[in-house]
Structure formats: C-alpha cells, structure tokens
C-alpha positions as CSV (number, residue, x, y, z in Angstrom):
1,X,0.0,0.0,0.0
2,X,1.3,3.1,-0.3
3,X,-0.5,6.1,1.6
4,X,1.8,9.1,2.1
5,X,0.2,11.7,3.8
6,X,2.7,14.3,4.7
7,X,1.8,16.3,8.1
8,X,2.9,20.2,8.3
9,X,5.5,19.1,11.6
10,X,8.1,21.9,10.7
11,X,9.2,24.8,9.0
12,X,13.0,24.5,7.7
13,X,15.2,27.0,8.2
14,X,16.1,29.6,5.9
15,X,18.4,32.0,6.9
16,X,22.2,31.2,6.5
17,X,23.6,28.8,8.3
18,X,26.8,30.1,9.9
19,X,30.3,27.9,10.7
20,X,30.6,27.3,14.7
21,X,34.1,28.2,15.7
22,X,34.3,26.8,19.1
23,X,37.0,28.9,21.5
24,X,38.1,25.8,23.1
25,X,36.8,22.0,23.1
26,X,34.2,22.7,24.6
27,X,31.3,22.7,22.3
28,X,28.7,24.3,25.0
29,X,27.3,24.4,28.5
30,X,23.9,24.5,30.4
31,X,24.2,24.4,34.1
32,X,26.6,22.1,35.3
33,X,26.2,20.0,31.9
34,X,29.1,20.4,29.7
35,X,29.4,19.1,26.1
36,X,32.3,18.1,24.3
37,X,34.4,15.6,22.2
38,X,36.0,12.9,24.2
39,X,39.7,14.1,24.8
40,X,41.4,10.9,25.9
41,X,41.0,6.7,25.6
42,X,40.5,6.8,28.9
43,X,37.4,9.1,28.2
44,X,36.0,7.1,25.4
45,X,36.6,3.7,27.1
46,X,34.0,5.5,30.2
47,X,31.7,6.9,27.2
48,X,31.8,2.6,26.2
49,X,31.0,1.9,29.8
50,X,28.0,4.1,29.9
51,X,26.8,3.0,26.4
52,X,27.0,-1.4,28.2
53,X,24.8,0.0,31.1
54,X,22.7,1.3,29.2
55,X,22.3,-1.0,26.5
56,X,23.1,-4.1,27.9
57,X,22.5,-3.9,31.9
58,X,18.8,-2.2,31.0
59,X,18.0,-2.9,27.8
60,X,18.9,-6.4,27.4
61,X,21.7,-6.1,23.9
62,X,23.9,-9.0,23.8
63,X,27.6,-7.9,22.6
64,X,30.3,-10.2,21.5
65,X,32.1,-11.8,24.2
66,X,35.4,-9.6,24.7
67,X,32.6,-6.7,25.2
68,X,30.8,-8.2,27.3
69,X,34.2,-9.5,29.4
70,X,35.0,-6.1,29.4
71,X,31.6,-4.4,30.3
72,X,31.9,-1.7,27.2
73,X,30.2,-1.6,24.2
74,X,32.6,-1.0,21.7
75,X,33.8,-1.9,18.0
76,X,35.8,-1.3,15.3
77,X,34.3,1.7,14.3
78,X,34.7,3.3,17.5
79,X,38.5,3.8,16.8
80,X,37.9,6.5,14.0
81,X,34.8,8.6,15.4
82,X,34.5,11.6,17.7
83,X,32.7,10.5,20.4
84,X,30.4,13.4,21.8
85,X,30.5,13.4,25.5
86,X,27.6,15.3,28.5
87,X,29.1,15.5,31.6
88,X,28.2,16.3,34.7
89,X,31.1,19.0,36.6
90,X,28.6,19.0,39.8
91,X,29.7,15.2,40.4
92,X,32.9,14.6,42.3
93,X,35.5,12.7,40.9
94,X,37.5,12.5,38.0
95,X,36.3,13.4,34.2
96,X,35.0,9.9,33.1
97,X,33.0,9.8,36.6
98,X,31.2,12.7,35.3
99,X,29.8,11.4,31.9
100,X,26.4,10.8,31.9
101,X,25.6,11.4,28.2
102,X,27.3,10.8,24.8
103,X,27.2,10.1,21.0
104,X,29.3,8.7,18.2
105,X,30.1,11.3,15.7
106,X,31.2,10.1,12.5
107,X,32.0,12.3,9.1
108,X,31.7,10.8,5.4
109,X,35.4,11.6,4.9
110,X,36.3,9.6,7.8
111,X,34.5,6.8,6.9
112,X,35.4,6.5,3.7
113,X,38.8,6.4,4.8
114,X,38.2,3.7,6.8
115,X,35.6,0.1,7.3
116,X,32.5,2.6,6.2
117,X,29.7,3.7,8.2
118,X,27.8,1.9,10.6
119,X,24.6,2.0,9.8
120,X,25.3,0.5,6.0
121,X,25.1,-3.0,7.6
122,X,21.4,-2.4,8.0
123,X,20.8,-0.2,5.1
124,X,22.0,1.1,1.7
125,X,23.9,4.4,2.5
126,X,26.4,4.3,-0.3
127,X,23.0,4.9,-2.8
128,X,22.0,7.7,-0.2
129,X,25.2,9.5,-0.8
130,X,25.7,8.7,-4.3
131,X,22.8,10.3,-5.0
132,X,23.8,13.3,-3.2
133,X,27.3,13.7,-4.7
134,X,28.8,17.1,-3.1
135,X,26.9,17.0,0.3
136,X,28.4,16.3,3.4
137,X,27.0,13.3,5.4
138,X,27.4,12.7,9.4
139,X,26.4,9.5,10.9
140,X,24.9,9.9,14.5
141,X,25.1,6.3,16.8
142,X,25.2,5.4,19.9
143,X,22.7,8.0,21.2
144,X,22.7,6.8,25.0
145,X,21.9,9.0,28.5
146,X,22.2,7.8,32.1
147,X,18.6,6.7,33.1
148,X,18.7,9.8,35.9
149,X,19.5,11.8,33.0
150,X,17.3,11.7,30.3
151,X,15.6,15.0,30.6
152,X,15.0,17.9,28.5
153,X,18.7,20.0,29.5
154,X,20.2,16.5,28.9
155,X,18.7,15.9,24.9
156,X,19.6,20.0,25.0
157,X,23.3,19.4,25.5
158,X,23.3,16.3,23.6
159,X,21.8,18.7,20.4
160,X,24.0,21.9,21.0
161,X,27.3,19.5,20.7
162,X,25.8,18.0,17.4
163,X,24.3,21.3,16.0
164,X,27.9,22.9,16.8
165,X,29.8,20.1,15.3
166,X,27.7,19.6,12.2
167,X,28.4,23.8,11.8
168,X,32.0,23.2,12.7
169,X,32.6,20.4,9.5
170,X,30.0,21.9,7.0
171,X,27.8,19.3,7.5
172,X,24.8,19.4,4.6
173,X,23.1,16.3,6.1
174,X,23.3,14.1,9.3
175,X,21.7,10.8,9.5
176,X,21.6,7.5,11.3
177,X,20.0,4.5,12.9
178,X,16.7,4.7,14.9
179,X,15.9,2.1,17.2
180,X,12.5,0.7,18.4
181,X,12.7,-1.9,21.6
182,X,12.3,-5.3,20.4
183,X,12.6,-7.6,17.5
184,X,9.1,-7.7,16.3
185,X,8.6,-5.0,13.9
186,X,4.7,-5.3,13.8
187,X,4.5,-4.8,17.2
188,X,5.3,-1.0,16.4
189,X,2.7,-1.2,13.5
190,X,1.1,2.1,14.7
191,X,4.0,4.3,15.6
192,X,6.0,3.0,12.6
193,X,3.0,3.9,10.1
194,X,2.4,7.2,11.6
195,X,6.2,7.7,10.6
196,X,5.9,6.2,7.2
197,X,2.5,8.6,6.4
198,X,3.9,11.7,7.6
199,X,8.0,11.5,7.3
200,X,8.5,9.3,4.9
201,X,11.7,10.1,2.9
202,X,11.5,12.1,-0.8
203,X,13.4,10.6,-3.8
204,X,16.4,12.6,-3.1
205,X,16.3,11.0,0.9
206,X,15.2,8.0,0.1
207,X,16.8,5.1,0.9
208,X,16.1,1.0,1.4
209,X,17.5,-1.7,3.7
210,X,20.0,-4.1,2.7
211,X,18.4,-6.6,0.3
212,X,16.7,-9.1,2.0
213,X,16.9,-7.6,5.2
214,X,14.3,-5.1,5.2
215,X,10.7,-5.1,6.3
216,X,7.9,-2.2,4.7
217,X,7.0,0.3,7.4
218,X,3.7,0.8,5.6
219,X,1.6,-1.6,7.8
220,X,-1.9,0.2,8.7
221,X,-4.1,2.3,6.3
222,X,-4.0,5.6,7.2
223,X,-7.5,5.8,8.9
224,X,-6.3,3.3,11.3
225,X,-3.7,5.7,12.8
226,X,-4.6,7.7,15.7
227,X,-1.7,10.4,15.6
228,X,-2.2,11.3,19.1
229,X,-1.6,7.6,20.1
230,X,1.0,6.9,17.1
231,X,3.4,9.5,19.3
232,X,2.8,8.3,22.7
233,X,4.3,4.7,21.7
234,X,7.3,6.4,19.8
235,X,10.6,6.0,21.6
236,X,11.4,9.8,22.8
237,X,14.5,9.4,20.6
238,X,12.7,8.9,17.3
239,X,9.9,11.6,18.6
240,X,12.9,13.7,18.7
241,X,14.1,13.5,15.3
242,X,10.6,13.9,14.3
243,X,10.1,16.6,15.7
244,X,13.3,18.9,14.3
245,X,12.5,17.5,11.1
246,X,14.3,14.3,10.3
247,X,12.7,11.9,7.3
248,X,12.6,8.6,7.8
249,X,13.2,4.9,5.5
250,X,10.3,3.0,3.7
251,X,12.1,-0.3,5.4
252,X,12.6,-1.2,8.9
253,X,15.6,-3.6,10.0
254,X,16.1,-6.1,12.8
255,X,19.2,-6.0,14.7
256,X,19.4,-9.4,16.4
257,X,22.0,-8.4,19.1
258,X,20.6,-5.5,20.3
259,X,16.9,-6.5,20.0
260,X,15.7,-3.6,18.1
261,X,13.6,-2.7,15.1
262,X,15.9,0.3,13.2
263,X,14.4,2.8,10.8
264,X,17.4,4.8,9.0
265,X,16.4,9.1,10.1
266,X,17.9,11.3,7.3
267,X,18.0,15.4,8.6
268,X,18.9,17.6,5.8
269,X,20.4,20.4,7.5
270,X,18.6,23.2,5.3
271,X,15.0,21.1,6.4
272,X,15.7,20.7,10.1
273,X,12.6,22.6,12.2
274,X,13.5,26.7,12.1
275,X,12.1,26.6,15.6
276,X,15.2,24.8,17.2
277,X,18.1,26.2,14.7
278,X,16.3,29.7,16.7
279,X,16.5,27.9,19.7
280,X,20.3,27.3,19.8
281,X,21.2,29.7,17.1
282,X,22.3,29.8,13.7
283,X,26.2,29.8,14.7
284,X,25.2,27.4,17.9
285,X,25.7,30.6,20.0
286,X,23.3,30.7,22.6
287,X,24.7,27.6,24.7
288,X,28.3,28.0,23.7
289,X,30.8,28.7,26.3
C-alpha cells in the first residue's frame, strides 16, 4: 500500500547557516552539563562503559564476548569517530566519573577512509550518498543518557554538541539508525506507520535496507492511525528527530544483538525545524561557552 500523507510538523530554516568556531573544546554548557568531544582513551573507554549500562544492563543487547568480558560496548568503528560526551562537573571525581551522556560522531570523509559507516550494515547508505554527490554526510550512533539523566537540558546538551559540530565540518546532512525496543517489527505497527505517512523520505532522501533484510514500514491504512496515540508509543528518541524535522526509510531492520527494530532518520540540515536552529542559534551561540 502506499498512503503518504505528509503532516505540516516543521518549518525548515532559511536563513544562513553560519560555521561554529568553538574557543576551546568545549562545544557548549547548560548548568553544570558540559558538552564536548572525548579528549582521551581513557574518556572514550568510560563513554563505552556508559553505552553497556545502558544498552546491555537495562536494555537487554547482547555484545560479543570480549565486550561483554570487558563491560563496554565497543567496535571497530569506534576507533575513528568523535565521540560526543555530556558530563556532569557538579559530580565529584575524575572526568569519566562525570559522563552521563554521549554520542558517536562520525563524518563521510572519515568513513570513507576507513571500514564505512555503521549504519550501512542495515541499510543502503552508499545509494544515499551517491545520489547526493557534493553534500556532506554525518552518521549519529550510539545516542545513550544515564537513566537519571534523560531529561529535557540533557537531549539539550546532547543537540548543542551536534548542532555545533555539524556547523563546525560543514555538515549538509546528518543521519543514522533509529531504534524501536524489540525484535518484532509489527509490534510497532502504529507508531511505525504514523512515521511512514507523515516522514516518509522524498526521492532525493530515500533510501532501502540491505536486500533481504528489510521489512515495509507501511503496515496500517492511514485511517487506522490515531496520531495522538502513534506519538505516545514512539521511543522519545525517534519523537525527537521527528520533531526537528528528520525523514525517515520506507524499510525497517532487525538488529538481532541488540533486540531492536531500526528505521534509517535522514535530517537535511537546510529542512531541520527553524524553531530549534532559533532555539540554539544559527552559529550554535546561545549555549556556547
């Protein structure tokens, strides 16, 4: 079936976009949260830490063995991203006592440079940027917030680090895996169909799963969707992107180790909701240190 019915949720932004020239590493502050790239090992190995208590002790992922023996999610990607740190200076203790947020950052440049990105395991990125020959692509992974932490200054801090990096590299689009708990893709019929009927990617945006590993996100007419409803059984994550004005694939993937159901989220820069580019500012001003 194919019912696209595309719901006003933004307005892009139009003004230009300015380059974020940071003064130091630090990419912003609100309160006692400070955001910034991770500066040492030692400081990505705690961001790996976080990322098993998170998605291992309380969601359930099973790693590979060595992770698990170690207690940190990591993999061989990890070694050429930035990873995006939140952390806490009101805790005592020393730096990677005080992260409580992060993200794995990684640019098109790098990746090509290197084993790819990480979310072409799942789904066909190389057509995505192919198509869009000249744009600048940045993967977002690894999204992951101390269970204490996930409130709105949190996601805020998390946002003005990626807003100020994306500025910082010239980033034209970011993109990246999207995960719903579980591996039973119907079970997200409504919330998935809501997504496919109102941010469903264009031609330019779109982009399909790895053959044979995909699964159509088209799975209820759309008078069957209740919007109201749709959003309340929406991870906050994917309600996020929504909401600033992310696109989303036709296909949904299974990842077996993590027990999820992924939808690839594609934000354009020049489409992402004028409301928050006003809320941080154009050049990522208004939380910068």
């Amino acid at each position: 079936m194919e019912t696209h019915v595309h719901l006003p949720l933004s307005k892009p932004f139009l003004a230009p976009i300015a380059r974020y020239k940071p003064a130091g590493q630090v990419l912003g502050r609100i309160g006692s949260l400070e955001v910034r790239l991770a500066a040492s090992r030692s400081e990505i190995e705690a961001a790996q830490a976080l990322r098993y208590r998170v998605f291992v002790e309380e969601m359930g992922a099973c790693l590979p063995e060595e992770a698990m023996a170690q207690k940190r999610d990591f993999d061989s990607i990890d070694r050429y991203c930035d990873h995006l740190l939140v952390l806490d200076t009101a805790l005592t203790g020393e730096t990677e006592e005080q992260i409580v947020g992060t993200y794995r950052l990684l640019r098109q440049e790098v990746a090509a440079r290197h084993d790819g990105f990480y979310s072409q395991s799942e789904f066909d990125v190389t057509d995505l940027t192919g198509r869009n020959a000249g744009k600048r692509f940045l993967e977002l992974g690894r999204s992951c917030v101390l269970s204490t932490y996930r409130t709105r200054r949190t996601l805020e801090a998390l946002w003005q680090g990626n807003w100020a990096y994306a500025l910082g590299h010239g980033i034209d689009v970011m993109f990246g895996c999207a995960s719903f708990p579980g591996n039973k893709p119907h079970a997200h019929a409504l919330a998935l169909s809501f997504l496919n009927n109102t941010a469903s990617a264009d031609a330019e945006w779109k982009v399909k799963a790895i053959a044979g590993r995909g699964l159509s996100i088209d799975m209820m007419p759309v008078e069957a969707i209740n919007p109201r409803a749709a959003l309340a059984a929406m991870p906050p994550l994917v309600k996020g992107y929504l909401r600033v004005g992310a696109l989303v694939s036709e296909e949904a993937v299974v990842d077996p180790a993590f027990g999820t159901t992924d939808v690839l989220v594609v934000l354009p820069v020049k489409q992402i909701n004028g409301r928050y580019i006003n809320h941080y500012g154009a050049d990522a001003s208004r939380f910068a240190t």
